[in-house]
C-alpha positions as CSV (number, residue, x, y, z in Angstrom):
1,X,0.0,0.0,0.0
2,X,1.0,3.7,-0.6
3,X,-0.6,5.1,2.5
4,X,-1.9,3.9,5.4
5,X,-5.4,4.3,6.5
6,X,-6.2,6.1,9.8
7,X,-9.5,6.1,10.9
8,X,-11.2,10.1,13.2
9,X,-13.8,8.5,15.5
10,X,-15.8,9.5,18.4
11,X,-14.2,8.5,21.5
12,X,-14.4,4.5,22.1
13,X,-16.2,3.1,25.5
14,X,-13.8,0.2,25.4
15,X,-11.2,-1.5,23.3
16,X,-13.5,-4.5,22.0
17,X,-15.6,-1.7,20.1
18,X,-12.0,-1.1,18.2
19,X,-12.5,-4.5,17.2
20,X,-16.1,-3.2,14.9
21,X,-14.6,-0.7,12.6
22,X,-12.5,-1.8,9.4
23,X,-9.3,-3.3,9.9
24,X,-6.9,-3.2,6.7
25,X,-5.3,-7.0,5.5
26,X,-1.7,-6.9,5.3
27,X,-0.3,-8.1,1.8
28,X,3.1,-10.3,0.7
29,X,5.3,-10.7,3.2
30,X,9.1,-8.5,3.5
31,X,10.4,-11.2,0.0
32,X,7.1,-11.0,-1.4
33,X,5.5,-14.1,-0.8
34,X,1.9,-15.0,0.7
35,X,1.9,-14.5,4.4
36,X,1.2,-17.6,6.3
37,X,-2.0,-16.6,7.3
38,X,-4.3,-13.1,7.2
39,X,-3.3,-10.6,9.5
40,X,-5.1,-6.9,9.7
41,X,-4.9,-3.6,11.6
42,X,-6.7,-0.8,12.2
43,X,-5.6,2.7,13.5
44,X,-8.1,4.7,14.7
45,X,-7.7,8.5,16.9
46,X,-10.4,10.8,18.2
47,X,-9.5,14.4,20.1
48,X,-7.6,12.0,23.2
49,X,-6.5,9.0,22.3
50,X,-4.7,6.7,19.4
51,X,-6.1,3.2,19.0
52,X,-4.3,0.2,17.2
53,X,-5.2,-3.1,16.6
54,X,-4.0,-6.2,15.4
55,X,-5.4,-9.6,13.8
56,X,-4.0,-12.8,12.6
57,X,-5.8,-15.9,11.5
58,X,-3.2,-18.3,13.0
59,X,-2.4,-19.7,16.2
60,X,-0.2,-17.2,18.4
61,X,3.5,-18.1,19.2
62,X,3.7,-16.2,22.4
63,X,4.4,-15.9,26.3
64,X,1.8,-17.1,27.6
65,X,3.4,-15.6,30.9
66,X,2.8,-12.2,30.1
67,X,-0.6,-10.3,30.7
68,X,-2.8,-8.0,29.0
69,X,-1.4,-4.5,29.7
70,X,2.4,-5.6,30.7
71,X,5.0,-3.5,29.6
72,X,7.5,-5.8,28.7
73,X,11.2,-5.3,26.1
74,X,12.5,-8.1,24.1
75,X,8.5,-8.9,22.7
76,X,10.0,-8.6,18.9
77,X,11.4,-12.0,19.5
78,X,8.3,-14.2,19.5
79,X,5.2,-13.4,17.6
80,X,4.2,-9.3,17.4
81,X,3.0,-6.9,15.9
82,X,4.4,-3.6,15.5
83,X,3.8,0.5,15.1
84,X,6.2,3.0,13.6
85,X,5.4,6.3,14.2
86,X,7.4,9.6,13.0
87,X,7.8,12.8,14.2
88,X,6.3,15.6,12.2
89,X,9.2,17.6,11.6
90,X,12.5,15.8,12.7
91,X,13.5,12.7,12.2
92,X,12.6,11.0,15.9
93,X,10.2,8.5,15.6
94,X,8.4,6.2,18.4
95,X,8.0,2.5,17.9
96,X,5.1,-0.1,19.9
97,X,5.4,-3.4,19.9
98,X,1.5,-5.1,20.8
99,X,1.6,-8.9,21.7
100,X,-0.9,-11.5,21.2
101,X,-1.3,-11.2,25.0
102,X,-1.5,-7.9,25.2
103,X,1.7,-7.0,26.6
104,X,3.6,-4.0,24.9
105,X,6.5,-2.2,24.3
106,X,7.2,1.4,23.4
107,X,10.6,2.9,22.8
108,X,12.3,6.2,21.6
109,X,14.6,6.8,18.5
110,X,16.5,10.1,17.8
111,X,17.2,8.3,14.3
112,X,17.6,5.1,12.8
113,X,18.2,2.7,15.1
114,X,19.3,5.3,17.9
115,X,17.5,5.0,20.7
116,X,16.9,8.4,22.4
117,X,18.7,9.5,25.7
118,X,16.1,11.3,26.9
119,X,12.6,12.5,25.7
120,X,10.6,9.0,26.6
121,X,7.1,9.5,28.8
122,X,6.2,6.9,29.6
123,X,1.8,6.2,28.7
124,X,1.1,5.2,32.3
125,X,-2.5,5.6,30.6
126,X,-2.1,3.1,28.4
127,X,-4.9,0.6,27.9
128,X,-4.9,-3.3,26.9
129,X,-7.1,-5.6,25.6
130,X,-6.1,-9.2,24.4
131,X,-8.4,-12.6,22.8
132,X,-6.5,-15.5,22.1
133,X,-7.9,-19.3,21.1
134,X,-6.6,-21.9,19.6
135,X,-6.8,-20.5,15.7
136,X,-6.6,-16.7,16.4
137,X,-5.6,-13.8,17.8
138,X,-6.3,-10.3,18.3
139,X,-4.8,-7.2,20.5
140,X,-5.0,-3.6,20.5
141,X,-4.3,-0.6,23.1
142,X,-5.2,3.1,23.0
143,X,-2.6,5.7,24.1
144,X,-2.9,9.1,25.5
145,X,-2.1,11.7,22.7
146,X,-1.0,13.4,25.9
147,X,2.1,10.5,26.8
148,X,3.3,10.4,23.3
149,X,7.1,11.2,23.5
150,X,7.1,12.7,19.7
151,X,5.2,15.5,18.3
152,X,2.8,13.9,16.0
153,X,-0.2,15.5,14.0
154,X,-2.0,12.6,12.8
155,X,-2.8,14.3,9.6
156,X,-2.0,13.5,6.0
157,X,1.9,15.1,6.7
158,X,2.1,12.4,9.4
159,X,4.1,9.2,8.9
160,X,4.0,5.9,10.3
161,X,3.8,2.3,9.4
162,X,2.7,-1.4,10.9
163,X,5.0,-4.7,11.2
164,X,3.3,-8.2,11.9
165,X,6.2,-10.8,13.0
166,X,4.7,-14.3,12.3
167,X,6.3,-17.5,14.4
168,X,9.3,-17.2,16.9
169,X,11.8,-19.8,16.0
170,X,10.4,-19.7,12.1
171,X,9.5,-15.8,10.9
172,X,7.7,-14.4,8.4
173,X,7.8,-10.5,7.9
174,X,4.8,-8.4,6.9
175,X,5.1,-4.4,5.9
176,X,2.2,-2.2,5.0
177,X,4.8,-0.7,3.8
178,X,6.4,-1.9,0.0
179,X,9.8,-3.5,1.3
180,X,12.9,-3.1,-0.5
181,X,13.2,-7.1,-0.5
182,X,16.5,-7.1,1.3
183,X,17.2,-8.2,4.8
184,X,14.1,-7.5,7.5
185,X,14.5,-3.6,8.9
186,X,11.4,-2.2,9.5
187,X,13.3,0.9,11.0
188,X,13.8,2.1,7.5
189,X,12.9,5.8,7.3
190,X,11.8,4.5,3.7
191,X,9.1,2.4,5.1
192,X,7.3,5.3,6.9
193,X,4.2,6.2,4.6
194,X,1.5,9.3,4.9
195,X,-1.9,8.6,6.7
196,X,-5.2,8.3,4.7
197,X,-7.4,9.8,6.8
198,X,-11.0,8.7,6.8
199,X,-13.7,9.6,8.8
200,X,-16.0,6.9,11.2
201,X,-18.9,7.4,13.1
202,X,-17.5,4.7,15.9
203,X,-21.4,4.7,17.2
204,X,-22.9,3.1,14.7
């Protein structure tokens, strides 16, 4: 895809109602083959909060240790999926990684790769929510606008992009992004691409 689609709602009740509005199917994988089963997002932000969440029709290769809302590094390594977001007007960014268990992750970068010294909040208002059987899985979170560490519009001048990791030991990459078909990086600046925004009614 050439953009990705960001969805102005009213403000949710709760994170299952995330789970009613479109969600966008990723395509071919980082070497452009068919991912090993269908996984979708959907990004969503009214006037306080962002919302992302992620699907995959496959059984989850995860911690089953970890609990909904856990703040937890290292998650990349098992099955997760991922949010790259970019500063307006510098090149900082802010990455979240969202496990099938609804443990997460959220780090600083001053620039590729370079995680940031200082500038991190922390979203102590960050908030969970996790379903997991036997041939599925789906998380998502909403964030304060407020605890964001990077100044961030959210309008078509924004950037970002979403990541699935499939498997743990075995991996398959997914990009909304086009990938350049080289070695997995989804810290590329390249693979940051403007938001669609459309507009939902999230009470219908």
């Amino acid at each position: 895809m050439n953009d990705l689609p960001l969805l102005s709602v009213n403000e949710l009740s709760n994170l299952e109602e995330l789970q009613a509005l479109p969600h966008t199917e990723m395509g071919l994988d980082w070497f452009g083959s068919d991912p090993w089963a269908i996984c979708s997002f959907c990004l969503a932000v009214d006037s306080e909060r962002l919302y992302f969440s992620a699907r995959s029709q496959r059984k989850a290769e995860f911690d089953p240790s970890l609990s909904s809302g856990q703040f937890r590094e290292g998650l990349w390594k098992m099955e997760v999926a991922e949010l790259f977001l970019k500063e307006d007007n510098s090149s900082r960014y802010q990455e979240f990684n969202l496990a099938p268990s609804g443990a997460w992750w959220s780090c600083l970068f001053q620039n590729y790769r370079k995680e940031a010294t200082d500038g991190f909040v922390y979203p102590s208002g960050t908030e969970c929510f996790s379903s997991v059987d036997s041939t599925r899985w789906v998380a998502s979170l909403a964030l304060p606008l407020s605890e964001l560490s990077i100044e961030i519009s959210f309008s078509e001048l924004s950037r970002a992009n979403v990541c699935f990791i499939l498997g743990a030991e075995n991996r398959q990459y997914l990009s909304a992004a086009p990938s350049p078909q080289e070695k997995p990086d989804f810290h590329l600046e390249s693979l940051m691409l403007p938001f669609q925004i459309r507009g939902h009614d999230a009470d219908r």
